[in-house]
KOLVEX-550496 format. One record per atom (N, C-alpha, C, O): x, y, z. Coordinates in steps of 0.05 Angstrom, whole numbers, padded with zeros to 5 digits, always signed. Layout:
BEGIN
XYZ...
REM end
This chain:
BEGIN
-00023+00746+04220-00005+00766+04208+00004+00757+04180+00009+00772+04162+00004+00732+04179+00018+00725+04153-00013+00722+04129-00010+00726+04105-00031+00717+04137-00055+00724+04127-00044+00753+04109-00036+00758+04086-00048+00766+04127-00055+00806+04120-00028+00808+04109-00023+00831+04113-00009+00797+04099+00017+00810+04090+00009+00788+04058+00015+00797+04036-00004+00763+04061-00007+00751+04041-00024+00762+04021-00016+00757+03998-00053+00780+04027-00070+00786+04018-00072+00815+04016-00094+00825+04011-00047+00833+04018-00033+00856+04022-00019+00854+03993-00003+00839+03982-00030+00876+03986-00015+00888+03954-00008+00911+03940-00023+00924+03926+00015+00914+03946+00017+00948+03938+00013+00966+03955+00025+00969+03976-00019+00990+03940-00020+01004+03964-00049+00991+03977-00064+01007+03989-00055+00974+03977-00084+00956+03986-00067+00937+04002-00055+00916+03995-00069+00956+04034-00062+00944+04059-00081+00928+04070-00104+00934+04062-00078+00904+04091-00081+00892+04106-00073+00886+04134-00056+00870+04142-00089+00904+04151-00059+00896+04174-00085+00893+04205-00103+00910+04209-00083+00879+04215-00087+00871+04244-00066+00894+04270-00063+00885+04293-00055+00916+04263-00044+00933+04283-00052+00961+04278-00060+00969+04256-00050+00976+04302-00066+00993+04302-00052+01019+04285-00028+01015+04283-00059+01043+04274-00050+01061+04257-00063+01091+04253-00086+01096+04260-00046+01109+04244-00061+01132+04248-00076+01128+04221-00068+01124+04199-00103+01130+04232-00128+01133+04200-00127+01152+04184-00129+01150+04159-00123+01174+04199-00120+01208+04186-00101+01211+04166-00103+01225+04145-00073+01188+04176-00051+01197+04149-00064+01174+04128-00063+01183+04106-00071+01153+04129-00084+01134+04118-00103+01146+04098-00103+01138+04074-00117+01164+04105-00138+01182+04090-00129+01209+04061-00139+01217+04041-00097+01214+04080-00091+01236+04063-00082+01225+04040-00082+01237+04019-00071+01198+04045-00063+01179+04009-00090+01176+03995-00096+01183+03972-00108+01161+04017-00125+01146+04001-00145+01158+03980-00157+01179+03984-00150+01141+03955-00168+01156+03935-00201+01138+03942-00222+01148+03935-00201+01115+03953-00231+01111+03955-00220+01090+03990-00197+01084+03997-00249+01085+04004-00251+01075+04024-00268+01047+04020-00291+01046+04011-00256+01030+04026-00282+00995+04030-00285+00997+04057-00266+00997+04073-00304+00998+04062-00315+00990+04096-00341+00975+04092-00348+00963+04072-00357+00978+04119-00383+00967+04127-00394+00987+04129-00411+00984+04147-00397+01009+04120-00406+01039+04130-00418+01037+04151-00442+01033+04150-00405+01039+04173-00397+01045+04199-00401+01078+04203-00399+01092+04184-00407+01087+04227-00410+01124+04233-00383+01125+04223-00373+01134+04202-00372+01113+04244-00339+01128+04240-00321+01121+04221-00301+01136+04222-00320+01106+04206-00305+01105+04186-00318+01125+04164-00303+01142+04154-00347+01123+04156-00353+01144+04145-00349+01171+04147-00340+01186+04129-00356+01178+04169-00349+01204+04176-00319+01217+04163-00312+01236+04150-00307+01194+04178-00275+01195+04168-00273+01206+04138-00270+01230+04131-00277+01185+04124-00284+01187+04098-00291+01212+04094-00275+01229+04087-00321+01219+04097-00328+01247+04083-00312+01264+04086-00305+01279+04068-00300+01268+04112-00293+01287+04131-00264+01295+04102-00255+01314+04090-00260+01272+04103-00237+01284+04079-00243+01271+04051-00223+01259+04042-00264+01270+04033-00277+01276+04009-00262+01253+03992-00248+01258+03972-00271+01216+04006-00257+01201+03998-00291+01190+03991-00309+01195+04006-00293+01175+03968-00309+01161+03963-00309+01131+03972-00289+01118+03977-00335+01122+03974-00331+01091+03983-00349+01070+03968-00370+01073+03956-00335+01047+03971-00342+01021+03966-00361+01010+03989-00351+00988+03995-00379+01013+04002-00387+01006+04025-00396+00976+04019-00406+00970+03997-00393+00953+04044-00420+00935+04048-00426+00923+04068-00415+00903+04078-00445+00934+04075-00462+00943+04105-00469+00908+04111-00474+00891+04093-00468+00902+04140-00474+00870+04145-00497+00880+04168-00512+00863+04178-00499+00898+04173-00527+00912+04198-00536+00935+04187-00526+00953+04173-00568+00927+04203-00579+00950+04193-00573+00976+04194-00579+00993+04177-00559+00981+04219-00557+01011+04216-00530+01018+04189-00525+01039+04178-00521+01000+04187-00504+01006+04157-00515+01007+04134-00512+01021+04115-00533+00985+04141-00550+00985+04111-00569+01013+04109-00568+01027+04089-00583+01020+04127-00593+01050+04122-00564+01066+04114-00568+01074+04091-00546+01072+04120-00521+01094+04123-00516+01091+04096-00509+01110+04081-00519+01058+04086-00509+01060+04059-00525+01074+04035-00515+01086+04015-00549+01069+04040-00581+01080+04031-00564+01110+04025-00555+01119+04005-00564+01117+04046-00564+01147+04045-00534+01151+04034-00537+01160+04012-00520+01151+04037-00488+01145+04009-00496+01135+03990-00480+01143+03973-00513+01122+03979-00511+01118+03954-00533+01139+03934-00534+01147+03910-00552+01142+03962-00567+01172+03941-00552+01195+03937-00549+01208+03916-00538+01199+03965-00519+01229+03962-00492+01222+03936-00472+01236+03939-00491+01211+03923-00479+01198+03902-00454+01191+03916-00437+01186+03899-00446+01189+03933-00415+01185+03957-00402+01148+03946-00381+01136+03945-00421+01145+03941-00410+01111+03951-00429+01090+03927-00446+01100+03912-00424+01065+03929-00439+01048+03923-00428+01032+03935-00404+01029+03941-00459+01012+03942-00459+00997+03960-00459+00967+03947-00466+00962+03924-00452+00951+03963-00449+00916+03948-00464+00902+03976-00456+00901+04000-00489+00892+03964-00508+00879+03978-00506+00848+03973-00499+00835+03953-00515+00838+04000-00518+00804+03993-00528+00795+03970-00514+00779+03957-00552+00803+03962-00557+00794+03934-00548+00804+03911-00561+00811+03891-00520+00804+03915-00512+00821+03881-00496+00793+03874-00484+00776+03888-00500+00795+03854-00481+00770+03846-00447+00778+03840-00434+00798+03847-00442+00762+03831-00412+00766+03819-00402+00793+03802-00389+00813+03806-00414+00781+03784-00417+00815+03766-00432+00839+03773-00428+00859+03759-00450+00840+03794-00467+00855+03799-00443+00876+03822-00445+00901+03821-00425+00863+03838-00398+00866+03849-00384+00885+03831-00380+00909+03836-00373+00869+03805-00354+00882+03788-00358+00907+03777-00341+00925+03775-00391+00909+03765-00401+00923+03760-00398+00957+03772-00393+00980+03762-00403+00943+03799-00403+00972+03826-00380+00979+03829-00375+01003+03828-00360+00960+03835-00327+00967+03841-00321+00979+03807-00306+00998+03808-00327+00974+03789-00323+00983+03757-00329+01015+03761-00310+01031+03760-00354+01025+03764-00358+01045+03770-00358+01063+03790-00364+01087+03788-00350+01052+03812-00340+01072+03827-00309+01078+03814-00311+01096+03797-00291+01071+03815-00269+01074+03804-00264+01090+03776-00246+01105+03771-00286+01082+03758-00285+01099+03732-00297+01124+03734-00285+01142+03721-00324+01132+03752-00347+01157+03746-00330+01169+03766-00331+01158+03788-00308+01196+03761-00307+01212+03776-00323+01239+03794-00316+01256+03810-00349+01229+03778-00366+01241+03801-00372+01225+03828-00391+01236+03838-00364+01205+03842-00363+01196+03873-00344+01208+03884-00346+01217+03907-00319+01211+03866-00292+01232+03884-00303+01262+03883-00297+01278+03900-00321+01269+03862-00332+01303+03861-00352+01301+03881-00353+01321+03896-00365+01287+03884-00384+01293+03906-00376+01288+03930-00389+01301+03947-00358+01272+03940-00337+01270+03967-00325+01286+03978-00320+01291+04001-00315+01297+03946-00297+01324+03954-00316+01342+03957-00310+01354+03978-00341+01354+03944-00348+01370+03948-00369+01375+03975-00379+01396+03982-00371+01353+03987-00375+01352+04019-00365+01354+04032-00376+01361+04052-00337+01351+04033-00322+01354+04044-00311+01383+04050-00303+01392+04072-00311+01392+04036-00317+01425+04027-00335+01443+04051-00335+01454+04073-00347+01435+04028-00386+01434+04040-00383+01438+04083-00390+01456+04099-00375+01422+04085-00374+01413+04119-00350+01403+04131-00346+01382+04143-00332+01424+04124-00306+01432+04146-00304+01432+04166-00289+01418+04180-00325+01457+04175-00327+01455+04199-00343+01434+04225-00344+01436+04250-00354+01416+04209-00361+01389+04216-00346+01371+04240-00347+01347+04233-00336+01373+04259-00314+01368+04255-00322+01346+04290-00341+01356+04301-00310+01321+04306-00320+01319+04330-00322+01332+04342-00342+01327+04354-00309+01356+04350-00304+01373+04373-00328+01392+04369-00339+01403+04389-00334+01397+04346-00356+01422+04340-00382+01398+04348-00397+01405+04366-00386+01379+04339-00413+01356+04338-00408+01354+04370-00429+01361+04381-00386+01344+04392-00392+01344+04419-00403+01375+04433-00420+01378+04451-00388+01392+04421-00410+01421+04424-00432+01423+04426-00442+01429+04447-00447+01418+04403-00472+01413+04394-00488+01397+04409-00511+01403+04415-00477+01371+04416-00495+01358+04433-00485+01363+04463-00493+01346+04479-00468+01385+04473-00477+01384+04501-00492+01413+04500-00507+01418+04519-00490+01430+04481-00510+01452+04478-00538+01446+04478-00554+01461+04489-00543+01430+04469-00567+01413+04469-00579+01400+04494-00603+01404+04497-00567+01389+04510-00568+01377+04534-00568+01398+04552-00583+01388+04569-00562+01420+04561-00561+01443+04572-00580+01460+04568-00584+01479+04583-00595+01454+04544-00620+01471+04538-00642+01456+04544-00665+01466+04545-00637+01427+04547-00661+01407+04564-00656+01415+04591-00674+01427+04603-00633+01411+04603-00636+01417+04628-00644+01439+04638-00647+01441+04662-00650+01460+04622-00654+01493+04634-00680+01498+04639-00686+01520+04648
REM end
């Protein structure tokens, strides 16, 4: 605890307890994760751009695909120091990662779990038939 309150600044929280993500989202202007499904999702779902860096493959593809859809840039093992600053430099400055976040977000409202658990038991019901 005293870690995450030490390395806690401002509005760049640290915390080991659990929290609603959703209100977390409605402040936030960009996301750092591992691009993870669900944190991403999160993310798009409300048109936050990210810092991603994926430590598995299935992140490292997720990131692939965020960083073409212009959403994110990603920070890979081999980037060096500056190669870091660089990415965090521009995501923060090119407000096109917040225009294209937002505009997915847009885009796919209706996106939403409850519609995607739809979808896949619609799906499963049409194998079984």
């Amino acid at each position: 605890v005293d870690e995450c309150l030490a390395l806690s600044e401002g509005l760049f929280q640290i915390t080991n307890e659990p929290f609603d993500i959703n209100a977390v989202f409605e402040q936030a202007e960009f996301v750092v994760c591992h691009a993870g499904m669900g944190m991403v999702n999160r993310a798009l779902y409300h048109g936050c751009p990210m810092l991603v860096i994926p430590t598995q493959l299935e992140q490292i593809n997720t990131s692939i695909r965020l960083v073409d859809m212009q959403v994110a840039v990603s920070v890979n093992n081999s980037d060096t120091e500056s190669d870091v600053e660089r990415k965090v430099s521009l995501l923060f400055r090119d407000s096109q990662y917040s225009k294209r976040a937002q505009e997915f977000s847009a885009n796919n409202q209706f996106l939403t779990p409850q519609s995607a658990l739809s979808v896949v038991a619609d799906l499963c019901e049409d194998l079984l038939d």
